[in-house]
C-alpha positions in Angstrom: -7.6 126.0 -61.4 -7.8 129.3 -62.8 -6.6 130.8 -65.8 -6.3 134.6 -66.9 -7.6 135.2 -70.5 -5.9 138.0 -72.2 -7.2 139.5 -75.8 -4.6 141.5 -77.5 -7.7 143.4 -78.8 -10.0 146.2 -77.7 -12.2 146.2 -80.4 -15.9 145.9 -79.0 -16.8 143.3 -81.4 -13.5 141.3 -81.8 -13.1 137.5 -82.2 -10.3 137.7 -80.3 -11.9 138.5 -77.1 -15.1 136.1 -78.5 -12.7 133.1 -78.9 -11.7 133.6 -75.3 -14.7 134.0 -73.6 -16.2 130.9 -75.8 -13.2 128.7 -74.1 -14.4 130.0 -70.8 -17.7 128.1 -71.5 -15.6 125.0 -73.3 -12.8 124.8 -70.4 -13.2 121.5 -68.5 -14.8 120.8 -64.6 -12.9 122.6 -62.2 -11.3 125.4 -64.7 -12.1 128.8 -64.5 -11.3 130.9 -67.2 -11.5 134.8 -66.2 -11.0 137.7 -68.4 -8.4 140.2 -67.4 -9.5 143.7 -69.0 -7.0 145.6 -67.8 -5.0 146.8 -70.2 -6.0 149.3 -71.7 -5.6 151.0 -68.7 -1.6 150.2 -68.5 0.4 153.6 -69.0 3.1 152.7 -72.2 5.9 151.1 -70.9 8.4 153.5 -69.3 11.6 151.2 -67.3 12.0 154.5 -65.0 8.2 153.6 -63.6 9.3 149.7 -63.2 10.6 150.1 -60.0 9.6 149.7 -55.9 6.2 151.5 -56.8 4.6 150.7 -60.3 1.4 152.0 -61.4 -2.0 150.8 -60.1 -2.8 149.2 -63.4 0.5 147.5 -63.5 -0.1 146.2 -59.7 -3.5 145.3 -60.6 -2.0 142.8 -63.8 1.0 141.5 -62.0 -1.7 140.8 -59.1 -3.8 138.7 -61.4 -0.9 137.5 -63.5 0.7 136.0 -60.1 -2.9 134.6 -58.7 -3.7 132.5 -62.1 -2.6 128.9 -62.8 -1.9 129.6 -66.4 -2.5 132.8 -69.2 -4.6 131.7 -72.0 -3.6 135.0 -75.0 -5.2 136.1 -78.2 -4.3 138.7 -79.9 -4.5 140.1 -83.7 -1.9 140.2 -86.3 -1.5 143.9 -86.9 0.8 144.9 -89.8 2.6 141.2 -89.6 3.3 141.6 -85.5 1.8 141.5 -82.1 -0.8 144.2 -81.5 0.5 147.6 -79.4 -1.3 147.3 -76.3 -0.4 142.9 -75.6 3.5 144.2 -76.3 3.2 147.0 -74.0 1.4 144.6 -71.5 4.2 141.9 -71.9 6.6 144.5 -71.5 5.4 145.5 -68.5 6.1 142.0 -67.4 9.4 141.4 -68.0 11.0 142.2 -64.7 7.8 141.5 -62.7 8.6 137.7 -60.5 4.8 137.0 -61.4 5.5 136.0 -65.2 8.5 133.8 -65.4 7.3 129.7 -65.8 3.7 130.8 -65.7 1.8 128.1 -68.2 0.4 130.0 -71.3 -1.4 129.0 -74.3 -2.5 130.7 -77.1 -5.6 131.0 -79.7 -5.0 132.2 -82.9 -8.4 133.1 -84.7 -7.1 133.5 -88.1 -5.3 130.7 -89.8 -3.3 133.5 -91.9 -2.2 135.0 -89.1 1.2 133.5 -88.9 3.9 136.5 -88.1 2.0 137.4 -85.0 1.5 133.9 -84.0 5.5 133.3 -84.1 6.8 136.8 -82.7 4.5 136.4 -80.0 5.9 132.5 -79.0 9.2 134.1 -79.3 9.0 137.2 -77.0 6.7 135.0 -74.3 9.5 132.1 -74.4 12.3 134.8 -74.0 10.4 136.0 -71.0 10.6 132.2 -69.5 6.4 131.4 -70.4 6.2 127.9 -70.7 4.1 127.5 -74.0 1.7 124.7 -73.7 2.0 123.9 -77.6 -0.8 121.2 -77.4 -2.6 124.1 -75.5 -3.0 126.1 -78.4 -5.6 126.7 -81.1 -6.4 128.1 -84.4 -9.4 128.8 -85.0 -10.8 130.1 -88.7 -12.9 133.0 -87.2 -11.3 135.9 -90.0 -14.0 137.4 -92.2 -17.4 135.9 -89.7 -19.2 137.6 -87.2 -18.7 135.4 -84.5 -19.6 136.0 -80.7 -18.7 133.8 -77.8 -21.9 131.7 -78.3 -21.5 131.2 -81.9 -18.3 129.2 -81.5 -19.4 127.4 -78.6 -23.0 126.5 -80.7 -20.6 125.4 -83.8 -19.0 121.7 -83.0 -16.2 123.1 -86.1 -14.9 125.4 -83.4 -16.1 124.2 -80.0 -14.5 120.9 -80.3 -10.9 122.0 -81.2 -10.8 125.0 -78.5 -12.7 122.4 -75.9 -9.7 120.1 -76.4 -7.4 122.5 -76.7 -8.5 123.9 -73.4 -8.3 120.1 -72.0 -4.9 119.8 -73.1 -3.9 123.4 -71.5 -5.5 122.3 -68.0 -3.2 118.9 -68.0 -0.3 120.8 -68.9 -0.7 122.8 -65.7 -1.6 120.9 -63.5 1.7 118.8 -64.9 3.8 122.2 -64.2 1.8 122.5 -60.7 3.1 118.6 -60.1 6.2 119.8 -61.1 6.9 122.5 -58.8 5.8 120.0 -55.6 
């Protein structure tokens, strides 16, 4: 099974893409988690560009989208909403055939970080995600310098985003049973 991870941040240092890597170590037998770094490279959303020919970094995500299992996200709350560059990726995927009943979950690494949480649920189940709830994760990573090996070393975090990740890998393979 493999799942695309997705960080809604392009900080160098953020917990975001920390928390997402850390589940790649926590995910269970058989899961790979991959990172998909790609966009920051996506031009902004322009419908005119959305057509036979897209750009290469849109081909490039809808390629990757359309070859994972599932989309694991997490993403910052920035001014009470979805960070820029995940709206302007999610955009891109609108009319793309990759996204629609693709498995997602998400991790949230800030418990305060609520408006975010719920505008992002709303525009990924308007776009026909199926949202593993059980899937998901919070994770109290605000105000800690926290790496990928720090949350794995720390049983606080590891064992929520382990079983979260457990839960996320029966819920696809449940859609994947599904679809047979």
């Amino acid at each position: 099974m493999k799942i695309a991870a997705i960080s809604g941040s392009l900080r160098a240092g953020s917990s975001n893409t920390a928390a997402l890597r850390a589940a790649a170590h926590l995910a269970p037998a058989g899961v790979e988690v991959f990172s998909f770094d790609g966009i920051a490279a996506l031009p902004f959303f322009n419908p005119d560009l959305d057509g036979d020919v897209v750009p290469e970094p849109v081909e490039a995500m809808r390629k990757t989208i359309g070859n994972a299992d599932g989309i694991l996200i997490s993403s910052p709350e920035y001014a009470r909403g979805v960070a820029g560059v995940l709206k302007n990726a999610l955009d891109w995927l609108v009319g793309s055939h990759e996204f629609p009943g693709k498995p997602i979950a998400l991790i949230n690494t800030s418990p305060r970080a609520t408006h975010a949480l719920a505008a992002l649920t709303l525009t990924l189940e308007t776009m026909s995600a199926r949202i593993a709830k059980d899937g998901c994760a919070t994770l109290p990573l605000l105000g800690g310098a926290h790496d990928e090996h720090s949350i794995v070393a720390d049983p606080a975090l590891a064992e929520p985003l382990r079983a979260a990740m457990e839960r996320f890998a029966a819920f696809i393979r449940n859609v994947q049973a599904e679809a047979s």
